[in-house]
C-alpha positions in Angstrom: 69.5 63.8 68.8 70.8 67.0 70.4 73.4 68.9 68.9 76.9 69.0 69.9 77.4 72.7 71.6 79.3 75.2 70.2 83.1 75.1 70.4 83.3 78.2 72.9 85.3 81.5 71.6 88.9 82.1 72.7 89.9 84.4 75.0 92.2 87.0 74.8 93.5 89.5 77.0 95.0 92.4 76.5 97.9 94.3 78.9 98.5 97.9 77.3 100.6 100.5 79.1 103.9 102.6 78.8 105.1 100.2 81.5 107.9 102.7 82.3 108.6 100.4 84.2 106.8 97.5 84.8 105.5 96.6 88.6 103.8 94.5 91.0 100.8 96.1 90.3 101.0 94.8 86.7 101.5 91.5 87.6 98.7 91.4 89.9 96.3 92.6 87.6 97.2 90.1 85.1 97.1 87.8 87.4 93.6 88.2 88.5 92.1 88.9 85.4 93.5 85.2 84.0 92.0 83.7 87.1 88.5 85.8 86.8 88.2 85.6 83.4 90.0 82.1 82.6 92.1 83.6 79.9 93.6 81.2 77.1 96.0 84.0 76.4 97.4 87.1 77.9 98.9 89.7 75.7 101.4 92.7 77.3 102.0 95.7 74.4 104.2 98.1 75.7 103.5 101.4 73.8 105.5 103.2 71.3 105.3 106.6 70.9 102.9 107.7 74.0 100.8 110.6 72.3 100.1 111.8 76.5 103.2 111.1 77.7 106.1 111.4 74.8 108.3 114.3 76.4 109.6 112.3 79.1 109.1 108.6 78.6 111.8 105.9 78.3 113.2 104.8 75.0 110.9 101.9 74.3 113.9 99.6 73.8 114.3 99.7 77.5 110.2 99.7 78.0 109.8 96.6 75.9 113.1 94.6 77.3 111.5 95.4 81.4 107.9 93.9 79.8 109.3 90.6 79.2 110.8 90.1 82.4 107.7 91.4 83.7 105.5 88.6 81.6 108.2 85.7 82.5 107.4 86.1 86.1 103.7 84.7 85.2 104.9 81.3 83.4 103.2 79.2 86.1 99.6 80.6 85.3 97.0 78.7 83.1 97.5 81.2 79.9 99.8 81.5 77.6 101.8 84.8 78.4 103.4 86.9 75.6 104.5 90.3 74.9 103.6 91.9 71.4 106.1 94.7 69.5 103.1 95.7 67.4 102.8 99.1 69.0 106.9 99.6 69.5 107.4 99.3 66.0 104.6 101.5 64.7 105.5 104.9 63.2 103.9 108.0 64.9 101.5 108.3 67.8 99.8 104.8 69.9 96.3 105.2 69.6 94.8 102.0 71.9 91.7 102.2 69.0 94.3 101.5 66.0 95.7 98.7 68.2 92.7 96.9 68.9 91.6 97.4 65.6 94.4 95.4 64.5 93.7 92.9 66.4 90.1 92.1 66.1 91.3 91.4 61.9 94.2 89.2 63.0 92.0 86.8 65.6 88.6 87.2 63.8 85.2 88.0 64.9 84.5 85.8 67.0 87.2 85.9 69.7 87.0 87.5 72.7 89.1 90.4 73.2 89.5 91.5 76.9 91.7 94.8 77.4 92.8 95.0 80.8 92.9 98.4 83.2 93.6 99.5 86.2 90.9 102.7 88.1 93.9 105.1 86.7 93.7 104.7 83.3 89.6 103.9 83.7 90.0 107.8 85.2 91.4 108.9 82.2 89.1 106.8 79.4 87.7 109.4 77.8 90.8 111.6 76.9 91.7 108.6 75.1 91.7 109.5 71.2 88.2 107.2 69.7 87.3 105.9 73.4 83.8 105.1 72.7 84.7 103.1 69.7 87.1 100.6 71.8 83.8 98.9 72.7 83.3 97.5 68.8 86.8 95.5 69.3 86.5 94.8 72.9 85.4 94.3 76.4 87.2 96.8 79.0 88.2 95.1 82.0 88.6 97.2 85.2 90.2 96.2 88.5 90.0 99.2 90.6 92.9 100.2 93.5 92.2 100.4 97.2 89.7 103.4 98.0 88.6 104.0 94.0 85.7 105.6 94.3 83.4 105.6 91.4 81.8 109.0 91.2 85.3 110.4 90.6 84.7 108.8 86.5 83.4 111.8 84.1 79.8 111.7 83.4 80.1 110.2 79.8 82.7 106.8 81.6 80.2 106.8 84.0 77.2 106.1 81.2 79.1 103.8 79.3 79.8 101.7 82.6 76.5 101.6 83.8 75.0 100.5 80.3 78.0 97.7 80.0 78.5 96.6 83.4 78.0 92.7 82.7 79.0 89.2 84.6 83.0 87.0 84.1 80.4 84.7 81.8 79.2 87.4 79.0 82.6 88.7 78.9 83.9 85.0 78.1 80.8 84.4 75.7 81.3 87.3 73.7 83.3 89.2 71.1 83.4 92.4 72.3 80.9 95.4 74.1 81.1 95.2 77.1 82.3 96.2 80.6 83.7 94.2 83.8 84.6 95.5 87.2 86.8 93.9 90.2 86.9 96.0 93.5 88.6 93.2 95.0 92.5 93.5 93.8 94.2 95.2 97.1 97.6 96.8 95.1 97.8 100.7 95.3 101.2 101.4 92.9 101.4 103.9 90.4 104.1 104.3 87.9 105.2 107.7 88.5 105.3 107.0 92.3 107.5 103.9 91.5 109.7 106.5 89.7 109.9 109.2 92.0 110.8 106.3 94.4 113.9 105.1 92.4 114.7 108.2 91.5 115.0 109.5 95.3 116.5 105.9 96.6 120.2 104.3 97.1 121.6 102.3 94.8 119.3 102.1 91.1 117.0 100.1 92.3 117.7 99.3 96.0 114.5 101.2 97.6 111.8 99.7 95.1 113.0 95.9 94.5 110.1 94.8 96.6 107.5 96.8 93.8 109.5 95.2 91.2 108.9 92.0 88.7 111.9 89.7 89.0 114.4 91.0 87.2 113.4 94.1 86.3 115.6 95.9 89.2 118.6 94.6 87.8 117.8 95.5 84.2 117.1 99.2 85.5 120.6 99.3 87.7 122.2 97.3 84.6 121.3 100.4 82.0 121.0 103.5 84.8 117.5 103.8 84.1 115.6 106.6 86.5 118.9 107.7 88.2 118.5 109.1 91.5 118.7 113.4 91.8 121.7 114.8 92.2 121.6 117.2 94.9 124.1 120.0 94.7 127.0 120.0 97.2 128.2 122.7 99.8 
């Protein structure tokens, strides 16, 4: 008599960022990565205290209240969608290695823990404080923008990637370890463009709607977030 199979491990992903704010390019990568990697759950954590970007980031009141309307948008996709505080409400610093930490002792060993990226923040991997230990908690999961080119990643990313690189099925299958790579998602938007944009537009909001989650342009008109420059009169 054969066995039954193994109940397969669930899978998690993981959304961090300062989201300041939250945009299309986001979305998309969520999007894509529930598809690819048929995600039972999708986790956005808006961080706290941003140890590389803390002198001019928005409260995280603002960050975190833009996230949900951000991860509302995606209620028609085949995972359940949340966004966690965990990181808001810690004191000091967000280290990305304390918050997968975390996690890995609050869904077990077994799970597996996906933590999304764009090529941006793959660019800047190893300035991030523990790097090389992220791959005991979890899988890092790369989408790369229009035109990323991979011999721009330090030496030491580089490595990692090409000792990890592995299929959507050992991602699914296990814990933690290793490394996947889309080249297909075609959304070039950066934060700090998307603020420069606002900041330079109209009315709050008005030039950078279309970049924009559903309701997310409103919240930022609502509480005169990224105010255009004032330019001095005659």
């Amino acid at each position: 008599m054969t066995a039954p199979a193994a109940p397969r491990p669930l899978r998690l992903g993981i959304l961090g960022g300062t989201f300041d704010p939250p945009h299309q390019g986001h979305v998309a990568l969520a999007r894509l990565c529930v598809a690819h990697l048929g995600l039972d759950e999708l986790l956005w954590i808006p961080t706290g205290m941003s140890w590389q970007k803390a002198a001019d980031i928005t409260p995280a009141r603002h960050r975190l209240a833009m996230t949900e309307l951000a991860a509302a948008t995606m209620q028609d996709v085949s995972a359940r969608v949340r966004v966690s505080r965990m990181e808001v409400d810690r004191d000091g610093p967000s280290y990305t290695i304390d918050t997968v930490r975390e996690l890995r002792r609050q869904v077990g060993p077994e799970t597996s823990i996906a933590w999304l990226m764009g090529a941006d923040q793959l660019l800047g991997l190893h300035s991030w404080h523990g790097w090389q230990e992220l791959f005991s908690a979890v899988h890092l999961c790369v989408a790369t923008r229009p035109g990323f080119d991979l011999h721009a990643l330090r030496p030491e990313v580089q490595q990692e990637l090409d000792r990890r690189i592995a299929p959507t099925a050992l991602i699914q299958s296990t814990p933690s370890g290793h490394m996947w790579l889309d080249q297909t998602l075609a959304v070039d938007l950066s934060s700090t463009e998307l603020r420069r944009r606002l900041a330079h537009g109209g009315a709050y909001g008005e030039s950078a709607d279309d970049l924009l989650p559903a309701g997310v342009a409103g919240y930022i008109q609502q509480h005169r977030l990224y105010r255009p420059v004032q330019h001095p009169t005659d």
